[in-house]
VOLUM-652097 format. One record per residue (C-alpha): residue in one letter; z negated, y negated, x. Coordinates in steps of 0.2 Angstrom, whole numbers, padded with zeros to 4 digits, always signed. Each point is the difference from the previous one (the first is absolute). Example, Ala and Ser with C-alpha at 12.3 -4.5 7.8 and 13.67 -1.06 7.14 Angstrom:
BEGIN
a-0039+0022+0062 s+0003-0017+0006 
This chain:
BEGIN
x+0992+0755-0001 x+0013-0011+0002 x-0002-0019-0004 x+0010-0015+0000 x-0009-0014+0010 x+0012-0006+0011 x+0013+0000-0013 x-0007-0009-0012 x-0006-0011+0012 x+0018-0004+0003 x+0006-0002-0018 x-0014-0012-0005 x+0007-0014+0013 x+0019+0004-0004 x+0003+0005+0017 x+0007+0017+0008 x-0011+0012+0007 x-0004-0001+0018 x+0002+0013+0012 x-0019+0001+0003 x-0004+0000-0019 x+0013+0016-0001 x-0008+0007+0015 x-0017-0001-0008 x+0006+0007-0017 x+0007+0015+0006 x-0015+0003+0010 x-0010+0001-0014 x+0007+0015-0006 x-0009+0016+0004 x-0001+0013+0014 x+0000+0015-0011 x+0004+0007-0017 x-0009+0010-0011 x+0016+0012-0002 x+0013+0007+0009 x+0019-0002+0000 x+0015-0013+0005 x+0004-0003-0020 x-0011-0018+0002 x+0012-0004+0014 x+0017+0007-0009 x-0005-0014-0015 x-0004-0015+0011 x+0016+0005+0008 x+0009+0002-0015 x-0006-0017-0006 x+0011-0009+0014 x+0013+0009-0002 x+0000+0016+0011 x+0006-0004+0014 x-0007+0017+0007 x+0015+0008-0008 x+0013+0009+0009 x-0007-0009+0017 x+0001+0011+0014 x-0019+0003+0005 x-0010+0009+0015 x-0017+0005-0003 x-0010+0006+0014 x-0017+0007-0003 x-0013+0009+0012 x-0018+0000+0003 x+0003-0009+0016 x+0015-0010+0009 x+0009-0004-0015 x+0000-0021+0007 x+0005+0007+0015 x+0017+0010-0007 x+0005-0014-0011 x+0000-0012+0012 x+0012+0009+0010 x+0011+0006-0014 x+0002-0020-0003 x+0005-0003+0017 x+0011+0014+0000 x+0009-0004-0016 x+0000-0020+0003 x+0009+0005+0016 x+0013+0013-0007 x+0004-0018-0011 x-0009+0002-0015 x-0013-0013-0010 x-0014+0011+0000 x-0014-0007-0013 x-0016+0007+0008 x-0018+0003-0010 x-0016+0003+0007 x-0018-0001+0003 x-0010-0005+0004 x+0001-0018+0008 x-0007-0006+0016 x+0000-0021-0006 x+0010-0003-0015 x+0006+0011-0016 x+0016-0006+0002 x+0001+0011+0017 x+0001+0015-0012 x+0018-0006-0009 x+0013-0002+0010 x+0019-0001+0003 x+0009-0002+0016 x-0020+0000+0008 x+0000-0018-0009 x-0016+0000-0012 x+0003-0002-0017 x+0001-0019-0004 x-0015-0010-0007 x+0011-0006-0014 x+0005+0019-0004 x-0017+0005-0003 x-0004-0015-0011 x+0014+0003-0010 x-0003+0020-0005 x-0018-0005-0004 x+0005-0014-0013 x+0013+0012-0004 x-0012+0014-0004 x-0016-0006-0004 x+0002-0004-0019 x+0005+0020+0000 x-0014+0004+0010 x-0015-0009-0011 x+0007+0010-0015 x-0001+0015+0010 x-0018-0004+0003 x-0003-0002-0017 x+0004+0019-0002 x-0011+0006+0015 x+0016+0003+0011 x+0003-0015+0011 x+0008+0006+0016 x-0012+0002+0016 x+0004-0012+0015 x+0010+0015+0011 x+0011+0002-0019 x+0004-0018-0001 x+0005-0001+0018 x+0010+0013+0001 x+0010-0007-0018 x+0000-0015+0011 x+0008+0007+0015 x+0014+0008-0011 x+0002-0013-0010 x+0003-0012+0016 x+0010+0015+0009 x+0011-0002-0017 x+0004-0017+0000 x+0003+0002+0019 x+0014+0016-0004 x-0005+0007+0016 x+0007+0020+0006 x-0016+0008-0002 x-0019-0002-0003 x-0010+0009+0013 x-0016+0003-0009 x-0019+0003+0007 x-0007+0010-0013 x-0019-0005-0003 x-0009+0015-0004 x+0004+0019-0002 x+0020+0000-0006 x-0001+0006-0018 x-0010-0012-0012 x+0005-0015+0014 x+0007-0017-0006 x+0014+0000+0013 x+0006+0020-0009 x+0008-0011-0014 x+0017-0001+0010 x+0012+0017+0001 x+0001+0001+0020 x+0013+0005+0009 x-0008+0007+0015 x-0022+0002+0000 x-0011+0005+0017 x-0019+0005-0002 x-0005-0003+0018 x-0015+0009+0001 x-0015+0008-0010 x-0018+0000+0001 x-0016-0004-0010 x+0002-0017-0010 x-0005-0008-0014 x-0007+0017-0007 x-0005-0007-0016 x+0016-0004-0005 x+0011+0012+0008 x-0010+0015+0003 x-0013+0009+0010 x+0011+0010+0010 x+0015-0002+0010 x+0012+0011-0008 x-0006-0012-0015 x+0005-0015+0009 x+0016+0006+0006 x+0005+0007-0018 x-0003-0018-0005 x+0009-0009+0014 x+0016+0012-0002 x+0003-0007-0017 x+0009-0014+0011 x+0015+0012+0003 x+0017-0005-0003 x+0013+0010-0013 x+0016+0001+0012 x-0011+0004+0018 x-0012+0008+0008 x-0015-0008+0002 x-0004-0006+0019 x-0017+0003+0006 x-0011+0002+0015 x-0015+0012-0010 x-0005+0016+0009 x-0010+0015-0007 x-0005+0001-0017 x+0006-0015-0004 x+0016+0001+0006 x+0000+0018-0011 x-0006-0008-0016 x+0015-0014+0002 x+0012+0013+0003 x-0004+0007-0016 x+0003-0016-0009 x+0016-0004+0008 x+0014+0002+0015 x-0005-0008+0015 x+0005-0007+0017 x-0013+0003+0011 x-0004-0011+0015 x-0012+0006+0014 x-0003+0000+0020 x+0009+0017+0001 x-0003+0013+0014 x+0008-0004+0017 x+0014+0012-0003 x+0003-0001-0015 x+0020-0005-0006 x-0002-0008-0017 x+0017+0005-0004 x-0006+0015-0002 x-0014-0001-0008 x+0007-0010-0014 x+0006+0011-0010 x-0015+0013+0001 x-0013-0005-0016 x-0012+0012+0010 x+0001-0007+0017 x-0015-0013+0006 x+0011-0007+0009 x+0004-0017-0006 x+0016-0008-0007 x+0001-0013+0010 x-0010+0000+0016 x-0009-0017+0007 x-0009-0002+0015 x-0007-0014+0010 x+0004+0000+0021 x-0008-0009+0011 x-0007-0019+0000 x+0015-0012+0006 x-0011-0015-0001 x-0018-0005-0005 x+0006-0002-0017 x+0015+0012-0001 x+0004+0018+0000 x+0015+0009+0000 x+0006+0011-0016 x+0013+0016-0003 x+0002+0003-0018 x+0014+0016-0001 x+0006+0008-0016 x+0012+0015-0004 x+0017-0015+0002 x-0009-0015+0008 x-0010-0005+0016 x-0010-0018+0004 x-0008-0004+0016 x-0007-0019-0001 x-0016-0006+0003 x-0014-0006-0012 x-0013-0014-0001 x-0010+0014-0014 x-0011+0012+0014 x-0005+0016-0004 x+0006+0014-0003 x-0004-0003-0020 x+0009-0014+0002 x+0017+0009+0007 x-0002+0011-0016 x+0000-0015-0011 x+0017-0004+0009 x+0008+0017-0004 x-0004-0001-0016 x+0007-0016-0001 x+0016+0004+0010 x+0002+0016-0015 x-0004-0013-0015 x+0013-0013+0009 x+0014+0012+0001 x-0004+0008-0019 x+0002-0021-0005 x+0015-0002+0010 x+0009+0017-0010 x-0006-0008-0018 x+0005-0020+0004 x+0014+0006+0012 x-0005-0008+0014 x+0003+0006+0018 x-0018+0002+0007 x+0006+0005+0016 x-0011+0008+0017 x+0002-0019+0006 x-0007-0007-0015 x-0013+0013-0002 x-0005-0006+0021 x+0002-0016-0003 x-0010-0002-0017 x-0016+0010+0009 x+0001-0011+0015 x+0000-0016-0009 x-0015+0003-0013 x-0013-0011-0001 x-0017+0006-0008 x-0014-0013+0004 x-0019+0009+0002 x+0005+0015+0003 x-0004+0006+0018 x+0004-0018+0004 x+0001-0005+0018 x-0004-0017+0003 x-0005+0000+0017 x-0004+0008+0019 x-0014-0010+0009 x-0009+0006-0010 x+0009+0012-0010 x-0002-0007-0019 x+0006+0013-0013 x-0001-0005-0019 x+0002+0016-0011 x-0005+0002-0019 x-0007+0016+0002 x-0012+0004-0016 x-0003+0017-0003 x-0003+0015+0011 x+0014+0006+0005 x+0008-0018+0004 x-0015-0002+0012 x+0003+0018+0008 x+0019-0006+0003 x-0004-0017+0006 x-0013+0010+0013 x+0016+0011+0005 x+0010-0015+0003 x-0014-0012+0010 x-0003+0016+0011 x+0019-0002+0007 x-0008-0017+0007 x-0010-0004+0017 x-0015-0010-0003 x-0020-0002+0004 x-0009-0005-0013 x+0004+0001-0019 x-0006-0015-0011 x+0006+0004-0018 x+0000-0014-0016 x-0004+0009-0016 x-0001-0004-0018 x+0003+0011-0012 x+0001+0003-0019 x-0014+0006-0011 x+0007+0017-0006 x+0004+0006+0016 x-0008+0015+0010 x-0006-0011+0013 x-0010+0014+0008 x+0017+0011+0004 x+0009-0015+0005 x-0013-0003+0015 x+0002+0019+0003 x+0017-0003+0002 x+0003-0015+0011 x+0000+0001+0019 x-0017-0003+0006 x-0004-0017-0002 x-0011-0011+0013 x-0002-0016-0010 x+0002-0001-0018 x+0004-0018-0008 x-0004+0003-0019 x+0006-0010-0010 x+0002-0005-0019 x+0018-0003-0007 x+0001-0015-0014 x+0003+0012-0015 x-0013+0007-0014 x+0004+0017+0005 x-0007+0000+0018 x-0012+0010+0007 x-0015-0012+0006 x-0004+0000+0018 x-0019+0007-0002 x+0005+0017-0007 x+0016+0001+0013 x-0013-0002+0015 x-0013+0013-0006 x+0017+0012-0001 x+0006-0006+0018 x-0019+0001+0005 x+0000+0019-0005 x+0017+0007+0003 x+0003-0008+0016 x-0008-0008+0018 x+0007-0015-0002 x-0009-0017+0003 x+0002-0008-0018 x+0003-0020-0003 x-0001-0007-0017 x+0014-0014-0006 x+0004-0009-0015 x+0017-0004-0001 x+0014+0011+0010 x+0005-0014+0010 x-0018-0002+0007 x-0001+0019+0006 x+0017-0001+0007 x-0003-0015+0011 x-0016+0005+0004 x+0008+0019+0007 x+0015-0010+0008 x-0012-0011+0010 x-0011+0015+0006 x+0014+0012+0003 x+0006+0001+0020 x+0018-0001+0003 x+0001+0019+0001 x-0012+0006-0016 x+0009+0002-0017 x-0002-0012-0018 x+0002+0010-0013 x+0002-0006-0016 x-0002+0012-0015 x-0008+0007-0017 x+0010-0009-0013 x+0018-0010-0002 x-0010-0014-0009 x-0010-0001+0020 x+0018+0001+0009 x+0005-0013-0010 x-0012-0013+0004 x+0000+0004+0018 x+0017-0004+0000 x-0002-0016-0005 x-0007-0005+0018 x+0019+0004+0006 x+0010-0006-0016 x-0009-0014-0009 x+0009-0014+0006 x-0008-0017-0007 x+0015-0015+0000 x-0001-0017-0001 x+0010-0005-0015 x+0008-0018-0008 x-0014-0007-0013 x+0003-0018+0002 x+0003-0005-0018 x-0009+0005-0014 x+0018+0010-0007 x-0002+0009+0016 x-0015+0004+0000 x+0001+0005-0019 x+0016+0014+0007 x-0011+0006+0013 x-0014+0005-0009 x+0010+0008-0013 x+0011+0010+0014 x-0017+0007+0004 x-0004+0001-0018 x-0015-0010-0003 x-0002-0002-0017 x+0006-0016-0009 x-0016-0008-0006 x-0006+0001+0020 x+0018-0007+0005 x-0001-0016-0011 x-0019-0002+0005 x+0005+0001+0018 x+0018-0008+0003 x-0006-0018+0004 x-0015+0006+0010 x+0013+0012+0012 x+0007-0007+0016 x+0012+0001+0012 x-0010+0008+0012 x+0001+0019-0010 x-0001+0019+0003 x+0004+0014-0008 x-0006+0015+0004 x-0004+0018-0008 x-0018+0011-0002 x-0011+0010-0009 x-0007-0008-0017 x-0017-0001+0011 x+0006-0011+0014 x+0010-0009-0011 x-0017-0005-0008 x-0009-0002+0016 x+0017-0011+0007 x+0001-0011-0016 x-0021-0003+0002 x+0002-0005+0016 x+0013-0011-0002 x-0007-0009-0015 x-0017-0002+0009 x+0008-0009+0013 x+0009-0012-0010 x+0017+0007-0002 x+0011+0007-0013 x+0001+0020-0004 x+0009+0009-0012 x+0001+0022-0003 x+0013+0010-0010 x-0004+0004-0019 x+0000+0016+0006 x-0017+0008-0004 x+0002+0018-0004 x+0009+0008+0013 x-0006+0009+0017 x+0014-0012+0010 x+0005-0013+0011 x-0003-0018-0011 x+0007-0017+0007 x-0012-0015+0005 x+0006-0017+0003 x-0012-0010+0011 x+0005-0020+0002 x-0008-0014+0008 x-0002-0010+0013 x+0002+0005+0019 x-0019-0004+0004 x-0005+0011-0015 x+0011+0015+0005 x-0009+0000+0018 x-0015+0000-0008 x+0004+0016-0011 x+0008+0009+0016 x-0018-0003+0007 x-0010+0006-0013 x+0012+0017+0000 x-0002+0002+0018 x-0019-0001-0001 x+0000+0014-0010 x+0012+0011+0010 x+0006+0017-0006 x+0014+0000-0011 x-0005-0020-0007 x+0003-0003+0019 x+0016+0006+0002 x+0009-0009-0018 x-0009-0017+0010 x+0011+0004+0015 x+0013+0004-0011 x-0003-0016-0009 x+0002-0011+0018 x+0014+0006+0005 x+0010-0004-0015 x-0005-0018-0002 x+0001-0003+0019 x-0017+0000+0005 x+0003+0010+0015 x+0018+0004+0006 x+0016-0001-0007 x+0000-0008-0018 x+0009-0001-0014 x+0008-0016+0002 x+0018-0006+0004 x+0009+0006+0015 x-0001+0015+0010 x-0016+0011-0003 x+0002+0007+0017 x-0001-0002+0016 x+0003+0019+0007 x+0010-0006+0017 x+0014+0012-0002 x+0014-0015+0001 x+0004+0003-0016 x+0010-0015-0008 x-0012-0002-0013 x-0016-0003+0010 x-0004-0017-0004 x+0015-0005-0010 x+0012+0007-0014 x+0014+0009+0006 x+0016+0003-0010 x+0006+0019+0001 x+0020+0000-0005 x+0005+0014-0013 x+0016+0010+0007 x+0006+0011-0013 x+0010+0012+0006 x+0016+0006-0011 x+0000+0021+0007 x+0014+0005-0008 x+0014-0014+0010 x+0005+0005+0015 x+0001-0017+0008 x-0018-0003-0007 x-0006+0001+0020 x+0008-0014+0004 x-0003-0009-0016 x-0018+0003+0003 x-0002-0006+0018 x+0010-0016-0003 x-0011-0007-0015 x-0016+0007+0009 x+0007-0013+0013 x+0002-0013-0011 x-0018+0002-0005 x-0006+0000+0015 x+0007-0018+0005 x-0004-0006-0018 x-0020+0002+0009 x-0004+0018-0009 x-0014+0008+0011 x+0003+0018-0006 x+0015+0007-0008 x-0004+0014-0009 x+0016+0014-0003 x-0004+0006-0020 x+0015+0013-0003 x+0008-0003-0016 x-0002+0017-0006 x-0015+0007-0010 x-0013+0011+0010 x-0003+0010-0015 x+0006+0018-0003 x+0002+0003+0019 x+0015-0012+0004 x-0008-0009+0015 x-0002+0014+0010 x+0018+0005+0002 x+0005+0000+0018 x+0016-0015-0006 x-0013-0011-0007 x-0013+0001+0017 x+0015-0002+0011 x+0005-0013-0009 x-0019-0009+0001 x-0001+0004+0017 x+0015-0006+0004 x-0002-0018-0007 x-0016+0000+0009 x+0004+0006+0018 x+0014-0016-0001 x-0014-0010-0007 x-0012+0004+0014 x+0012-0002+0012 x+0001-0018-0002 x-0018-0002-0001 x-0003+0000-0019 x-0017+0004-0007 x+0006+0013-0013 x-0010+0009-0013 x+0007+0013-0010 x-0003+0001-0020 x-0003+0017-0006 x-0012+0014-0006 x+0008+0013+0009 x-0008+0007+0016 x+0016+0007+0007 x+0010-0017-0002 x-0016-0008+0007 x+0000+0012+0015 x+0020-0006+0003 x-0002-0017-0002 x-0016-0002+0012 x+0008+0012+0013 x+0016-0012+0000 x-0012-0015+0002 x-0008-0005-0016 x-0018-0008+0001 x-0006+0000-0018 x+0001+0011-0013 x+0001-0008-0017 x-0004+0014-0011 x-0003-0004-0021 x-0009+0016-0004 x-0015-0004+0009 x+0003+0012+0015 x-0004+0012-0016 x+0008+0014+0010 x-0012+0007+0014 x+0014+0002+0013 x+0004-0019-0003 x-0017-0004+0005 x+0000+0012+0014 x+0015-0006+0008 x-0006-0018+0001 x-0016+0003+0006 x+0008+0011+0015 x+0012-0015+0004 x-0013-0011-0001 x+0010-0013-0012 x-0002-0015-0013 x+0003+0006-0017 x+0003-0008-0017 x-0012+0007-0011 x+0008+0000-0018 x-0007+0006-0015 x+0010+0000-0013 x+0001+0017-0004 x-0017+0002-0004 x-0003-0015-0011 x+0011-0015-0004 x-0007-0017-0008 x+0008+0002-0014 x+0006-0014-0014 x-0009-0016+0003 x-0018+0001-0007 x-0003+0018+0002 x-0018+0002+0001 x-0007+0007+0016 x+0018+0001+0007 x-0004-0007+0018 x-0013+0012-0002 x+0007+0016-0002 x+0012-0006+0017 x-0013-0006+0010 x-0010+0016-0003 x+0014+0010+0004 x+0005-0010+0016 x-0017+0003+0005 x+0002+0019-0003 x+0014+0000+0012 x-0006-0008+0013 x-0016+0010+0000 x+0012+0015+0001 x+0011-0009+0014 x-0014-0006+0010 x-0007+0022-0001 x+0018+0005+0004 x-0003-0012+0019 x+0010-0016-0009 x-0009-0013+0010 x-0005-0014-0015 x+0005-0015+0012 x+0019+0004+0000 x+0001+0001-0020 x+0008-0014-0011 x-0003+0004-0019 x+0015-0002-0011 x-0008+0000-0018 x+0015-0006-0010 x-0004-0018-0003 x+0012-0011-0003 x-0002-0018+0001 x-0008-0003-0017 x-0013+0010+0005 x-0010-0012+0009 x-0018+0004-0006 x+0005+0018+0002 x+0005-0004+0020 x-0019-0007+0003 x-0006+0017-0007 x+0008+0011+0012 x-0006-0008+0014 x-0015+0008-0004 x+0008+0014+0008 x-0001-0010+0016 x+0018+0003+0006 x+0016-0010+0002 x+0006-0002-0019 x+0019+0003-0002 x+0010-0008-0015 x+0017+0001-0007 x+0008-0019+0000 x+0019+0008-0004 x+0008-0009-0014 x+0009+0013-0004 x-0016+0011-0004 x-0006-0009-0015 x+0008-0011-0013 x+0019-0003-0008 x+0015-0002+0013 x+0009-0011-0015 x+0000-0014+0013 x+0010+0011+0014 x-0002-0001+0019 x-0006-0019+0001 x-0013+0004-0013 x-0007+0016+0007 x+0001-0010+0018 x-0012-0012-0009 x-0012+0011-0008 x-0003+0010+0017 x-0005-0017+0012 x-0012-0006-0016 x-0006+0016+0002 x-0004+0002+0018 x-0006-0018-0001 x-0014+0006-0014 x-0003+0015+0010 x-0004-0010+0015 x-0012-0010-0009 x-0011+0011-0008 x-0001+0010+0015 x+0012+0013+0003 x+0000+0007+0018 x+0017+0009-0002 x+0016-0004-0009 x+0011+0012-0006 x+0019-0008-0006 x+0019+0005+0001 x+0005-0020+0002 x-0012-0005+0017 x+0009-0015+0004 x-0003-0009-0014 x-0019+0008-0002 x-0002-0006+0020 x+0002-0015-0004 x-0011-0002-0015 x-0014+0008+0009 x+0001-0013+0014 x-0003-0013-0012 x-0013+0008-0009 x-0007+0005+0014 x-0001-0019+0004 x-0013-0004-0014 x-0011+0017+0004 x-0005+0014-0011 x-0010-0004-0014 x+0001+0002-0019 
């Protein structure tokens, strides 16, 4: 049942609701209902305005991989130029994971305001014994924000079966079932021609639907509907000649995975009856190149009802580029570390078929698993195990670790080591695996997710020096307000913020407390996620809690080292200044550099000359690095055209020549390729290095790279809770994938797009421990009412500011003026 705690909460003081307090409300809603059917959804839809009407939708259902095919149907659409909203489940650290647009999670401020929105409607609802379930209301959510957004097309995980599902309230226009086996039988039936029945009630009216099901289920399907079969194919078979035979086996479209190209890539050839792709993929198996078939198929049907070209080269480049966390994860060779969410049978049978493509000794595998699963099977199905870690995710449903070992005990010849926590078992098996044995991490999402967070939490140091400070940052990491007014004056200067599970958060805020500090912990109470922590106090006091973590080792040990790092206690710090010292010669080792913004007009024939001369100029005006940005957009394809890499490579080889540092501002792989074989020595690249040939490219030519992030996340308008956030944690992401592509982390600078207002914000990314870049140009930000004087103005008090809270690289168009400014700012030292 439904209740209205939070809310009411919120009315009673006057105040708005609080992200945590919506949070918290929407997870009080139940799992299941008591009957059948998407009419619960349709009304809460209807009640804000259905915005599910006449929006193009994809569902993808399927037994298995349907996270998988999703995933690379939003990549594949995102990079034929649509905005792709994308909904799944379910999360691996925070429910906002499962609503996005662009790959930017839904805003905080979004989800607050569909909850006050709804929530009257919902308590009336309840009244009558039909309040919507959790999955309902998150799906209304996720249309409803998907609305507001007017993106092309919603790309829909469905949650169970296909027929009575929430997400089957929208009219698709292209549907997939991936796969079919025995699921949910309670619900959906108690054989697989029952199941598949169900799940082909996700068929579209205008096309057939795409599907990877074989046998009798792919038989009972057929009776329901057309349909586009994806499948591996016989080695001769030609699918154009197969297409048109209803009777054939052979598939519609015909995927097959080659051969490994690197530890964590393998190449792909999708072919249907009038297309071809070759490309690689970071998904292994050969599951997962059926996933990418019937993505490719579900791609083109979108791209003939939004008439969008999905070209081969889109379809290449959307599979190339997807990113899909937990899944056959690789996140390291010495020893080889793979995180994979397997939790059923099957998943463990194709994670053993995938491990078995690796060389190692000994296999020490980290296990938690979920309550209603057939733990017994899933043993049988894993690679033989050496050393099992069991270990207990933080959620109610998991299965506890006495009843696990008796079932490893029995079904295998492992030596069986009991944990608490996931973080425990994991640095347990990392410390007692040899350089050539095999982690393993698997049994459930929820225990991929927390192992993770030894690679992605990232505590920061953060600006808490005056109580109005201090009240921000605590509602940024949405302490609840009562905490916040008792704990602003006691907050200082000396603050970190960091994420973990609602456990450690206890255990951390303890710890703190006892030793005389300040602590604080997100309202967030119900939910199987990450919640924020703010820990303040003096220096002594944090040495003392890094000391207490460290006694205890395992997982507490590893947030203690976290913990030093960030505040300084050993290496690099967070303060002014350069954070590095990596000896490369770079001009930002030790001091802040001014990189000079060359935009490049394409289009003008005597833009060569043009360029070279006002790189010159900014090159005696003091710039260390002239970075060569061309004027014309990298979207739809444009950079790649052999005028617009002639042109780059031109401007850079005269740059070169006269002994410039260049670097060279794109996203595109082929420019980038140009440009560093004219000469270039950076690449500047705003989408992260999101495309794998990017980061590729750099980690074969061995050079410094501006690491942006803008595509994934932006900060937002002023105020935006969790903002930094959602940047910082996908700039982590990126470097995790640069550093597994052979990006070497010492030649990184991380371009988070700060500008100089941001100062608080710049102290958080350093957490990162990289050279922080920001954006200083008077022409990015403001009004240019004043003209050229003003905008000349804006830029050296800007690169003035930057200086002093720290920046170690400045990005401007007017460096003269900026060079100046920094040497006298640079005169009174960094400092806030």
């Amino acid at each position: 049942m439904a209740t209205t705690g939070d809310l009411s909460g919120a009315e009673r003081t006057g105040r708005s609701m609080e992200y945590h307090e919506a949070v918290n409300t929407l997870e009080r809603l139940r799992r299941l209902r008591p009957k059948l059917g998407t009419e619960t959804t349709a009304s809460l839809l209807e009640h804000v305005g259905a915005p599910h009407e006449g929006m193009p939708a994809v569902q993808v259902a399927g037994s298995n991989g349907k996270g998988s095919t999703v995933r690379m149907l939003d990549s594949v659409l995102r990079e034929a130029g649509l905005e792709v909203g994308l909904y799944t489940s379910p999360d691996l650290n925070d429910l906002r994971e499962r609503i996005r647009v662009g790959d930017r999670k839904i805003p905080k401020r979004e989800v607050v305001r569909f909850v006050e929105e709804t929530w009257p409607y919902v308590i009336d609802r309840s009244v009558e014994g039909d309040a919507p379930t959790f999955f309902e209301a998150f799906t209304a959510l996720a249309l409803w924000h998907f609305g507001r957004e007017d993106v092309d097309v919603a790309v829909l995980e469905v949650g169970i079966g296909g027929r009575y599902d929430a997400t089957s309230v929208v009219d698709p226009i292209a549907s997939a079932v991936t796969n079919v086996s025995l699921e949910h039988t309670d619900l959906l039936g108690e054989t697989v021609e029952e199941i598949a029945r169900d799940k082909a009630h996700v068929a579209p009216a205008d096309a057939p639907l795409v599907t990877g099901a074989t046998g009798s289920a792919l038989d009972t399907v057929r009776e329901r509907t057309g349909v586009l079969t994806v499948g591996a194919g016989g080695t001769d078979t030609d699918p154009s000649e197969a297409a048109g035979d209803p009777g054939s086996r052979a598939p519609d479209v015909v995927a097959r995975e080659g051969e490994m190209v690197s530890f964590a890539e393998s190449a792909l050839s999708l072919a249907g009856p009038d297309w071809a792709v070759e490309t690689r993929t970071p998904l292994l198996g050969r599951h997962q190149a059926i996933n990418a078939g019937i993505a490719a198929a579900l791609a083109r049907q979108v791209g003939v009802a939004t008439g969008t070209a999905v070209t081969e080269g889109t379809i290449a480049a959307g599979i190339r580029n997807v990113r899909w966390a937990g899944r056959f994860e690789v996140m390291d060779d010495d020893p080889l570390v793979v995180l994979d969410g397997a939790h059923n049978p099957d998943a463990c049978a194709k994670l053993a078929a995938l491990l078995d493509r690796f060389e190692y000794d000994d296999l020490h595998l980290v296990f938690g698993a979920m309550r209603d699963k057939d733990h017994a099977s899933m043993c049988r199905s894993l690679p033989p195990v050496d050393r099992a870690y069991l270990a207990e995710p933080a959620v109610e449903r998991a299965r506890d670790i006495d009843s696990l070992a008796a079932v490893f005990d029995r079904e295998t010849r492992a030596e069986v080591v009991r944990h608490g926590p996931v973080l425990d078992a994991l640095d347990d098996a990392l410390g007692t695996a040899a350089g050539s044995d095999c982690v393993l991490v698997a049994g459930s999402l929820y225990t991929v997710g927390e192992a993770r967070d030894r690679w992605t939490r990232v505590p920061r140091a953060v600006r808490a020096d005056t109580p109005e400070r201090a009240r921000s940052t605590m509602e940024r990491a949405d302490v609840p307000v009562e905490t916040r007014e008792a704990c602003a004056d006691r907050v200082v200067d000396r603050t970190v913020r960091l994420h973990a599970r609602r456990g450690e958060a206890a255990d951390l805020k303890e710890s703190m407390l006892t030793l005389g500090g300040t602590a604080a912990v997100s309202g967030i109470t119900t939910a199987d996620e990450h919640v924020e922590v703010i820990l303040s106090g003096s220096l002594e006091r944090f040495r003392a809690l890094v000391d207490r973590l460290r006694e205890r080792g395992g997982g507490d040990g590893h947030i203690g080292s976290q913990l030093a790092r960030a505040l300084g206690l050993e290496g690099p710090g967070t303060g002014g200044g350069s954070v590095t010292e990596d000896g490369h010669g770079y001009p930002w080792e030790g001091r802040t550099a001014v990189m000079g913004r060359l935009d490049v007009a394409l289009g003008d024939d005597g833009a060569v000359d043009g360029a070279v001369t006002r790189a010159r100029g900014m090159v005696d005006a003091g710039a260390d690095v002239v970075e060569v940005s061309a004027s014309e957009p990298v979207g739809g394809g444009s950079a790649d055209r052999p005028a617009v890499r002639e042109r780059v490579a031109a401007i850079v080889d005269r740059l070169g020549g006269d002994g410039t540092t260049v670097a060279v501002d794109t996203g595109s792989p082929a420019v980038a390729e140009a440009a560093l074989d004219a000469g270039a020595e950076m690449v500047a690249d705003r989408t992260g290095l999101a495309d794998a040939a990017m980061r590729r490219l750099v980690a074969d030519r061995e050079v410094a790279v501006v690491l942006g992030g803008v595509r994934e996340a932006s900060l937002g308008p002023e105020g935006e809770p969790g903002a930094v956030g959602d940047v910082l944690e996908a700039l982590t992401e990126r470097l995790l994938l640069a550093e597994r592509a052979g990006v070497d982390r010492s030649t990184v600078v991380v371009d988070p797009g700060l500008g100089t207002s941001d100062g608080g914000a710049l102290r958080e990314f350093r957490a990162l421990g990289r050279p922080v870049l920001v954006e200083a140009d008077g022409s990015t930000s403001g009004t240019a009412d004043g003209g050229a004087s003003d905008r000349l103005a804006r830029t050296a008090a800007r690169a003035a500011l930057a200086v002093v809270r720290g920046a170690d690289v400045v990005r401007v168009r007017d460096v003269a003026g900026a060079v100046a400014a920094i040497d006298a700012a640079g005169a009174t030292g960094p400092g806030e």
